[in-house]
C-alpha positions in Angstrom: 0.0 0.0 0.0 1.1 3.2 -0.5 2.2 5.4 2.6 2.3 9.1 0.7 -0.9 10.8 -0.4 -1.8 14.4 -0.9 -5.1 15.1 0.5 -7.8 17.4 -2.2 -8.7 20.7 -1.9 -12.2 19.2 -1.3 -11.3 17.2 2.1 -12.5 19.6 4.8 -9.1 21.5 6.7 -8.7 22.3 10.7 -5.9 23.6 12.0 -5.3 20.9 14.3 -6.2 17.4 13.4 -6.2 15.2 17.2 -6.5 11.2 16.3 -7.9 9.6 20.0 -10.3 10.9 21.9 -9.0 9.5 25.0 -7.5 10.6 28.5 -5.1 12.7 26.6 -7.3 13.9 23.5 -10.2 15.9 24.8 -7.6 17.7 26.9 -6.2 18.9 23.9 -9.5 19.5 22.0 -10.7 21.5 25.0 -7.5 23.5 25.3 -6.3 24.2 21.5 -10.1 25.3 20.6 -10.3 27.3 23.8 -9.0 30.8 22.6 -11.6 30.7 18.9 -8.6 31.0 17.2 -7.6 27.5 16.2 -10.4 25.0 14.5 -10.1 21.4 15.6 -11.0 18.2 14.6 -10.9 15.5 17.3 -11.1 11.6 16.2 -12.6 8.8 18.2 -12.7 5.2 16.8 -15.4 4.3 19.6 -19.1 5.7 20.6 -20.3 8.4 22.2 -20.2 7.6 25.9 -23.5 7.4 26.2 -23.2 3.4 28.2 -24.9 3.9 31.6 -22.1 2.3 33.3 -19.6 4.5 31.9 -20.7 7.4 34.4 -21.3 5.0 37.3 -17.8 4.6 39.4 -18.2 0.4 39.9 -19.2 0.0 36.3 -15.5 -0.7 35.2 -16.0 -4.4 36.4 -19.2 -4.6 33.6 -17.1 -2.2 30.9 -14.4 -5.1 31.5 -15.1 -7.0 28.7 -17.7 -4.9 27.0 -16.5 -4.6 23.6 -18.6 -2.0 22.7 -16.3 0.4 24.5 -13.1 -1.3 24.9 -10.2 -2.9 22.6 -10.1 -5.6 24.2 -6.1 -6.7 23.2 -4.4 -9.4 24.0 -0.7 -9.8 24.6 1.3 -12.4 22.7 2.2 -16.0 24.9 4.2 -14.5 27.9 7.4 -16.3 27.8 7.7 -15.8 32.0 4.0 -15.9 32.7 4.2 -20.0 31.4 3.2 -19.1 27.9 -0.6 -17.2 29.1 -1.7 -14.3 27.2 -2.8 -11.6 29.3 -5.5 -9.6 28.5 -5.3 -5.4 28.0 -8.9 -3.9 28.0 -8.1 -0.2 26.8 -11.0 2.3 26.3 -12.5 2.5 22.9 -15.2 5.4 23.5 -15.0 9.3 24.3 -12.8 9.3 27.1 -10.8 6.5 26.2 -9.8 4.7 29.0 -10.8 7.1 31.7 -14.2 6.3 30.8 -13.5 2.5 31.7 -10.4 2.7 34.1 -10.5 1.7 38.2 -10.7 5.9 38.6 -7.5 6.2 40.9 -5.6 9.8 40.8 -2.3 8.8 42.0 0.6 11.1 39.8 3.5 8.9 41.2 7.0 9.9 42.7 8.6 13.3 42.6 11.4 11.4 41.7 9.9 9.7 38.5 9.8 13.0 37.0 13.2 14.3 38.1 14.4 11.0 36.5 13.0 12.0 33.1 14.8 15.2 33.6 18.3 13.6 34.0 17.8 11.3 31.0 17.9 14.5 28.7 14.4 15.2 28.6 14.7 19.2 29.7 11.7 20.5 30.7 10.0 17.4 32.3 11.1 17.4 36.2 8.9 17.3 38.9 9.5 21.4 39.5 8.3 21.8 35.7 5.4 19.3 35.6 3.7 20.2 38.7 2.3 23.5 37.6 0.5 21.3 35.3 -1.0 18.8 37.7 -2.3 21.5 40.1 -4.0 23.2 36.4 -5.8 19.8 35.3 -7.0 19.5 39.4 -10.5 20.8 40.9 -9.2 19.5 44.1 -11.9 18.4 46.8 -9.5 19.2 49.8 -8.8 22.7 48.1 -5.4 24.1 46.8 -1.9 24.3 48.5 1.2 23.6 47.5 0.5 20.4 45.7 -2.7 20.7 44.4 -5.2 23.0 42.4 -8.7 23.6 42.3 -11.1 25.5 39.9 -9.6 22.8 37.0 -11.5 20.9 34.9 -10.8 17.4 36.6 -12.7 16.6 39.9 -10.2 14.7 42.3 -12.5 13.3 45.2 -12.4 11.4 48.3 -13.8 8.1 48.9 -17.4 8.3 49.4 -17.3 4.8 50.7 -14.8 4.4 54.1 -15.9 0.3 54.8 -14.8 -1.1 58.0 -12.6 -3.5 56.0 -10.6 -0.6 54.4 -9.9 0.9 58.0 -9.0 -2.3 58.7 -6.3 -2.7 56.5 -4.5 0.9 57.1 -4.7 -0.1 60.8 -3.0 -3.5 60.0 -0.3 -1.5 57.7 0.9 0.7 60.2 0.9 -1.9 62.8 3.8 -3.5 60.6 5.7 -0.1 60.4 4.2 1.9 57.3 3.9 5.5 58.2 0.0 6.8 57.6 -0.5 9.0 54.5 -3.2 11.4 53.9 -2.0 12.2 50.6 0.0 9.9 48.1 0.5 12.7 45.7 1.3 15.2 48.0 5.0 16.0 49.7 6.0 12.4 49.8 4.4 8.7 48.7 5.4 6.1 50.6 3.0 5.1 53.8 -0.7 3.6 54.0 -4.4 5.5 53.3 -7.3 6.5 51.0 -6.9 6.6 47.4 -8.3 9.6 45.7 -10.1 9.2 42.5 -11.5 11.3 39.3 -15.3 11.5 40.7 -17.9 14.0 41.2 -20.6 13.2 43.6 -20.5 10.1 43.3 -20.0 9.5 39.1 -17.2 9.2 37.4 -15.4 12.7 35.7 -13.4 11.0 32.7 -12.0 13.6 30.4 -14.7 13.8 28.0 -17.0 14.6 31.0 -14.7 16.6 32.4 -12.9 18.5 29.2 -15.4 17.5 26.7 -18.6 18.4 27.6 -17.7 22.2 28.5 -16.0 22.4 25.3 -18.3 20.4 22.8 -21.0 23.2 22.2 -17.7 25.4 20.8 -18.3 25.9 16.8 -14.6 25.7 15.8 -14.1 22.0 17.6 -15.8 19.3 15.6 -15.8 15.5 17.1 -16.6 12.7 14.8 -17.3 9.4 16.6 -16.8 5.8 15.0 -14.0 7.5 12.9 -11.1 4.5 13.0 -7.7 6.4 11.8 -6.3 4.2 9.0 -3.0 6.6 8.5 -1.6 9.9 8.8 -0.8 11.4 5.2 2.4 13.2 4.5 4.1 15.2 1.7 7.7 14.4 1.7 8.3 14.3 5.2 5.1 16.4 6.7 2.3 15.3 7.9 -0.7 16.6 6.1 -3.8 15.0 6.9 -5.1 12.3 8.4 -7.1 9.2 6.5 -10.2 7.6 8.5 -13.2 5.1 8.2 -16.3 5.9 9.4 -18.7 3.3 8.5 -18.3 2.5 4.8 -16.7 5.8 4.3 -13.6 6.5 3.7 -12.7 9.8 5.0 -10.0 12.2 4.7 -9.3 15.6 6.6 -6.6 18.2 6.2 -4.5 19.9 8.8 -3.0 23.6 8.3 -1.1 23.5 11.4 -0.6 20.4 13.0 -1.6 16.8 13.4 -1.6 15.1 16.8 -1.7 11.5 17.8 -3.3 11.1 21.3 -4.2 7.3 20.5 -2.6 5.4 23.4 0.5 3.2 24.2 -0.8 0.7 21.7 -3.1 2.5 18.9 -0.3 5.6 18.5 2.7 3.1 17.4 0.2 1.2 15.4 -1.2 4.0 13.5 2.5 4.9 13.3 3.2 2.0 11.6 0.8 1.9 8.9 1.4 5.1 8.3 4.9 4.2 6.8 6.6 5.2 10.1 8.4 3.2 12.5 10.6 -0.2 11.7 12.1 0.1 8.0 11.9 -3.9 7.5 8.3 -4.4 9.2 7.0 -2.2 7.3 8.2 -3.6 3.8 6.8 -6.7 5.4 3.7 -5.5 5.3 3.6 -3.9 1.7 3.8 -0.5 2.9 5.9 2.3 2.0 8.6 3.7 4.2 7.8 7.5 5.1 10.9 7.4 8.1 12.5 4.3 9.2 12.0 5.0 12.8 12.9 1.6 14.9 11.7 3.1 18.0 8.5 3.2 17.2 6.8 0.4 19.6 9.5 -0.6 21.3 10.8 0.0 24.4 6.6 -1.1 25.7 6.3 -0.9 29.4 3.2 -2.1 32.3 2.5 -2.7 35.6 2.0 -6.3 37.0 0.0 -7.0 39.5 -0.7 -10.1 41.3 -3.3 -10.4 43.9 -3.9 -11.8 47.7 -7.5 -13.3 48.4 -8.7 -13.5 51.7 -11.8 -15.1 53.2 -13.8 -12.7 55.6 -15.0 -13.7 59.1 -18.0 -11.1 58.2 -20.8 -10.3 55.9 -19.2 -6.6 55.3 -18.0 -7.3 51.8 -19.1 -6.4 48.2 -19.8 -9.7 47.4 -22.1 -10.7 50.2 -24.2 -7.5 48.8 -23.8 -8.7 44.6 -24.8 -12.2 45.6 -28.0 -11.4 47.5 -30.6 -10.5 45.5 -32.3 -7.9 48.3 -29.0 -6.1 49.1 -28.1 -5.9 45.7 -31.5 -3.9 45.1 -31.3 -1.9 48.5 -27.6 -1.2 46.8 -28.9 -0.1 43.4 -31.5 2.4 45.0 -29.2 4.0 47.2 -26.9 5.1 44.8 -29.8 5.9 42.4 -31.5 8.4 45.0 -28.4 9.8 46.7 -25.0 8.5 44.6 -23.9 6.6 47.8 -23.0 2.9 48.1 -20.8 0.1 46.6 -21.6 1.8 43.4 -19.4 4.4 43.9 -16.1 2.4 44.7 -13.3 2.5 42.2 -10.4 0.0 41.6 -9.2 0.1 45.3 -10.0 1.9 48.1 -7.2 1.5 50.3 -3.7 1.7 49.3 -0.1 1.2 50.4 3.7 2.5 49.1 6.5 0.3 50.5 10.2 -0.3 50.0 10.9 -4.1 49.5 14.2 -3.4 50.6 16.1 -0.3 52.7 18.4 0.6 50.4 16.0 1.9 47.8 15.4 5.9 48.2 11.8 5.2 47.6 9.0 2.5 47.5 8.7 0.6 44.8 6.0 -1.2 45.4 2.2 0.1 45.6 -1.1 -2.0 46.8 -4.3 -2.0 46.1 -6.9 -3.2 48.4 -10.3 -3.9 47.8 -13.2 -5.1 49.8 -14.0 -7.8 47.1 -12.9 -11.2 45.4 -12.9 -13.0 42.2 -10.9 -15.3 40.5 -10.4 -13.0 37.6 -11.2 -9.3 37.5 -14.0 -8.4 35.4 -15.5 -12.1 36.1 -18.2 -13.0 38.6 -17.6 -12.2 42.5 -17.0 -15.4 44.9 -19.6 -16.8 46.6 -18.1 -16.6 50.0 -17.2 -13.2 51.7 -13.7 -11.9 50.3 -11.3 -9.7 50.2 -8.6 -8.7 47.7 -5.2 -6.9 48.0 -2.4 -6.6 45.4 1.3 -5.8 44.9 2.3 -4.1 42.0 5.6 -3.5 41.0 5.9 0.4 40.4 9.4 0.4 38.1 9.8 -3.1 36.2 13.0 -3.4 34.1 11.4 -5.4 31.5 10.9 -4.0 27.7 8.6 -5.5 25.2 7.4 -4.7 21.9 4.4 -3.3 19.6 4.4 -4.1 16.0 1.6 -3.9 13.6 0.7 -7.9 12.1 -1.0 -6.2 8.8 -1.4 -3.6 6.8 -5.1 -3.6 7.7 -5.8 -1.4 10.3 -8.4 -3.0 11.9 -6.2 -6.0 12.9 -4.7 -5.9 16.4 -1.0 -5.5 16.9 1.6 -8.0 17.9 1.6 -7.4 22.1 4.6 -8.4 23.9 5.3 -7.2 27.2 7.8 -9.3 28.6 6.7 -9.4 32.1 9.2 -10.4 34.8 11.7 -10.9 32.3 14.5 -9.4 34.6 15.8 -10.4 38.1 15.0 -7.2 39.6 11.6 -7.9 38.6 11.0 -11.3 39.6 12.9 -10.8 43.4 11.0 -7.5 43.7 7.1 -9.0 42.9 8.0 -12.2 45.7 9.3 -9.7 48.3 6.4 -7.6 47.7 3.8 -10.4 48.2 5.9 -11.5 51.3 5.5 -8.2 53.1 1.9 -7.6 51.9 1.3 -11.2 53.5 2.2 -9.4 57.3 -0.1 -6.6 56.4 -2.9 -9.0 56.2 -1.7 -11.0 59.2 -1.3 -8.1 61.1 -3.6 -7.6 64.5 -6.0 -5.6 63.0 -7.3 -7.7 60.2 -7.0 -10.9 62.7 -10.7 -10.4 64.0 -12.2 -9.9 60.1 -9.9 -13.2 58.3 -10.9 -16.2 58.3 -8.0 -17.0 55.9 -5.5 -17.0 53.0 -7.4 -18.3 49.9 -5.4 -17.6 47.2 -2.6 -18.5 47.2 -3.0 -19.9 50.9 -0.7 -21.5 53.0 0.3 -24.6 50.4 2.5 -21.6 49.0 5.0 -20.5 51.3 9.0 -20.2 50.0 10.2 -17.6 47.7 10.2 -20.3 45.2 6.7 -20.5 45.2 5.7 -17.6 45.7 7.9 -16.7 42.2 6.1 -19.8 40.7 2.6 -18.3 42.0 3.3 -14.9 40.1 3.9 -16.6 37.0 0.8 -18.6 37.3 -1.3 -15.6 38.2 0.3 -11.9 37.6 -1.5 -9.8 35.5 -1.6 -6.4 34.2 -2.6 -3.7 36.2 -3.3 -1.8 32.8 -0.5 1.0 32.4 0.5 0.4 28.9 3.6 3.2 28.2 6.8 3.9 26.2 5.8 3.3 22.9 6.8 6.5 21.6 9.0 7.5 24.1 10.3 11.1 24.5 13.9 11.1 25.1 17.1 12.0 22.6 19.0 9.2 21.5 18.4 6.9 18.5 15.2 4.8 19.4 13.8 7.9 21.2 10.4 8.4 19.1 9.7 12.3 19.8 11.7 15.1 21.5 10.9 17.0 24.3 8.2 19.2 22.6 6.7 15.9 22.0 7.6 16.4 18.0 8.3 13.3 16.3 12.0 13.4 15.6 12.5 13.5 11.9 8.9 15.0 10.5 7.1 18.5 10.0 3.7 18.7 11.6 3.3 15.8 13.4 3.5 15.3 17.4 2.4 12.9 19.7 0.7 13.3 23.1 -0.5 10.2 25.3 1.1 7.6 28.1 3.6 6.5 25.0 5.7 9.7 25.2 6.5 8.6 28.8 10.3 7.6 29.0 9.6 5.3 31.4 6.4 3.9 33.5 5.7 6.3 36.7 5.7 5.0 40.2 1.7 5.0 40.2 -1.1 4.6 38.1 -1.1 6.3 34.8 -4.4 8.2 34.0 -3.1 11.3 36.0 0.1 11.7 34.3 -1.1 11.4 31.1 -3.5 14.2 31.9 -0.8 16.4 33.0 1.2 15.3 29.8 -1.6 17.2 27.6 -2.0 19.7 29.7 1.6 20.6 29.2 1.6 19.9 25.6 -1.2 21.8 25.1 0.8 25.0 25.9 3.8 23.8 24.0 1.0 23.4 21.2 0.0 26.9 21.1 3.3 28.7 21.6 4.4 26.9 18.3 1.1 28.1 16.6 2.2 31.6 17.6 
């Protein structure tokens, strides 16, 4: 196929052409069409996101595998997870996936940032990126040093405090972790609430939160069900943008700039068929080579989590409400009539930062505890009252890869991850679980366990516990690095998030990040368009 096209003088121009209407994308499209000046054109392969359970806070469990709304990848056989593909829901509606995602704001460590900073990438320390955090933030608590309010993105406390939750902070700092009121404030590490992107009681993903006060505006135009097939160029620049809507093939122009906010997978991908990225994939594939760009989709980073059931001693659980029909429907009307309730939980309530070891300068391992079980998440809720806590390695070593498997682009890309591919990685997930294990042992969960169900006490030496992760680690879904900012050969953009080697082109999502951040990743990539959205408009000037 052929990579180069010119676009006609027919095919409808915007100044700014945004592919990905995701956690990134309608932060752009509200802040580039802000001023009138600039029109925009913002593409979403999904829906509208008009699903009911989009907008409820517990309705990631039933977006989980709801294609309608989600990807639904795969990753390749894991070579250190005995050969199991692991499965990588990613949004696929207005919002992306913060209208699917567990709804935690945590940014991660000052030092994460700083850490960009020394690797080259001038302008991205903590010092320079906060500014931008406390901007995005309509912080519940109000504004101080850390935090902002009067932005666009509600940042909420748990409406839910269950004794269970209490249970486990007072069982943390009985082991020695330090209580924390605030994991994105002046330091991480310690035991408390998560916060998460809600507003009384429903979940504020970007397109609720960006979108919607910026739809009405007559130079932003969103077209929905429009799948990006490739980025046109002339010569090296980047001209327009070809898409599918339907039957349709459509193409739109772009005076000023296009900009792929697509995601850690669909970015590279698009990438790819567009004629940029790996000179002899791409001749693989039939198409032509625009720039032969070998760091685009590698260097593919995510979190791994592996998970701690425990039976409870007590009906206080979410599954004793789920699995009885009358609770369930006392459940349903409370958060209908006052947005109270399990309804409102997100993807942990209670969280931890620890150090598996003293010698590292900060934790690098966070938990997420929740006041449920399954076997799988997404998948029905045990019968029995549960419990679920898990470790989650916040800086893995291990690389994988993206790469496109046709020139069609509705086919899904080649996933490998590579978890636990490192020592580091392996040692640091089997201390983790080992010192989470205390935490749920500790005094003040003693009255509410019953006991360890997974993987209980048949699994006991490090050995085990090593074999355990490979038989059960998952991702924790914080796909990054595709398209990683940074200035040496493989690096796919520079630091005003340009790709290196083009005219008109940039890219702004979590695949820009040099590395993963010591948290979860829907807050930074927030801040990340905030930023470029300046960067954006000072160019234009």
């Amino acid at each position: 196929m052929k990579a180069t096209s010119s676009v006609t003088p027919s095919d409808p121009e915007f100044d700014y052409v945004i592919v990905g209407a995701g956690s990134a994308g309608c932060v752009l499209a509200n802040r580039l069409s802000a001023n009138g000046k600039h029109s925009v054109l913002l593409l979403e392969a999904g829906p509208k996101d008009s699903n009911i359970w989009i907008h409820v806070p517990l309705g990631y469990g039933k977006l989980f595998k709801e294609k309608t709304v989600n990807w639904m990848y795969q990753t390749e056989p894991e070579p250190e997870l005995k050969g199991r593909q692991v499965f990588q829901p990613r949004g696929k509606t207005l919002g992306g996936s913060s209208s699917i995602n567990g709804l935690l704001y945590v940014r991660g460590q000052h030092e994460d940032y700083d850490r960009w900073r020394q690797r080259g990438n001038a302008g991205w320390g903590y010092d320079d990126v906060l500014p931008y955090f406390k901007k995005a933030e309509n912080q519940s608590r109000g504004a101080d040093q850390y935090h902002g309010s009067g932005g666009p993105l509600p940042v909420s406390n748990m409406v839910v405090t269950d004794p269970l939750s209490k249970a486990f902070i007072d069982a943390a700092v009985e082991t020695g972790l330090p209580y924390n009121p605030d994991f994105n404030g002046a330091t991480q590490e310690g035991v408390g609430l998560f916060q998460t992107t809600t507003r009384n009681g429903r979940r504020a993903s970007t397109a609720v939160a960006y979108l919607g006060p910026a739809k009405a505006r007559r130079n932003l135009k969103i077209e929905t069900g429009a799948l990006g097939q490739r980025v046109l160029f002339e010569g090296r620049r980047a001209i327009g943008v070809e898409y599918r809507q339907g039957a349709t093939l459509r193409r739109a122009r772009a005076r000023k700039e296009i900009v792929l906010s697509s995601g850690a997978y669909n970015s590279p991908q698009l990438l790819q068929l567009s004629g940029v990225g790996p000179a002899d994939l791409l001749r693989k594939h039939g198409i032509d080579v625009v720039l032969d760009a070998p760091g685009v989709g590698h260097d593919l980073q995510d979190h791994m989590q592996v998970r701690i059931v425990m039976r409870c001693s007590q009906k206080i659980t979410l599954n004793d409400t789920v699995n009885h029909p009358l609770r369930r429907t006392m459940a349903g009307a409370r958060y209908a009539l006052f947005r109270k309730g399990w309804l409102t939980i997100a993807a942990g309530t209670a969280g931890a930062f620890f150090k598996t070891s003293p010698r590292l300068a900060s934790p690098d391992i966070q938990v997420h505890f929740l006041p449920f079980s399954t076997d799988k998440m997404g998948e029905k809720l045990h019968d029995f009252s549960g419990f679920t806590a898990s470790v989650c390695q916040l800086r893995p070593e291990s690389r994988g890869s993206l790469r496109i498997k046709s020139a069609d682009p509705t086919v899904p890309p080649e996933i490998r991850i590579n978890y636990m591919s490192t020592e580091t990685d392996r040692t640091t997930n089997v201390e983790g679980l080992k010192i989470l294990r205390k935490i749920l042992h500790a005094p003040a969960l003693k009255p509410l366990v019953v006991d360890e169900y997974d993987p209980g006490a048949k699994v006991s030496t490090d050995a085990e516990l090593l074999d355990y992760c490979r038989e059960r680690g998952s991702t924790i879904y914080h796909p990054t690095s595709t398209c990683r900012m940074g200035n040496d050969a493989l690096a796919v953009v520079d630091q005003r998030l340009k790709v290196r080697g083009l005219e008109g082109l940039r890219i702004v999502d979590g695949s820009i990040m040099p590395d993963l951040v010591s948290g979860n990743t829907n807050a930074p990539i927030i801040m990340i368009a905030e930023k470029a959205s300046d960067m954006i408009l000072e160019d234009a000037r």
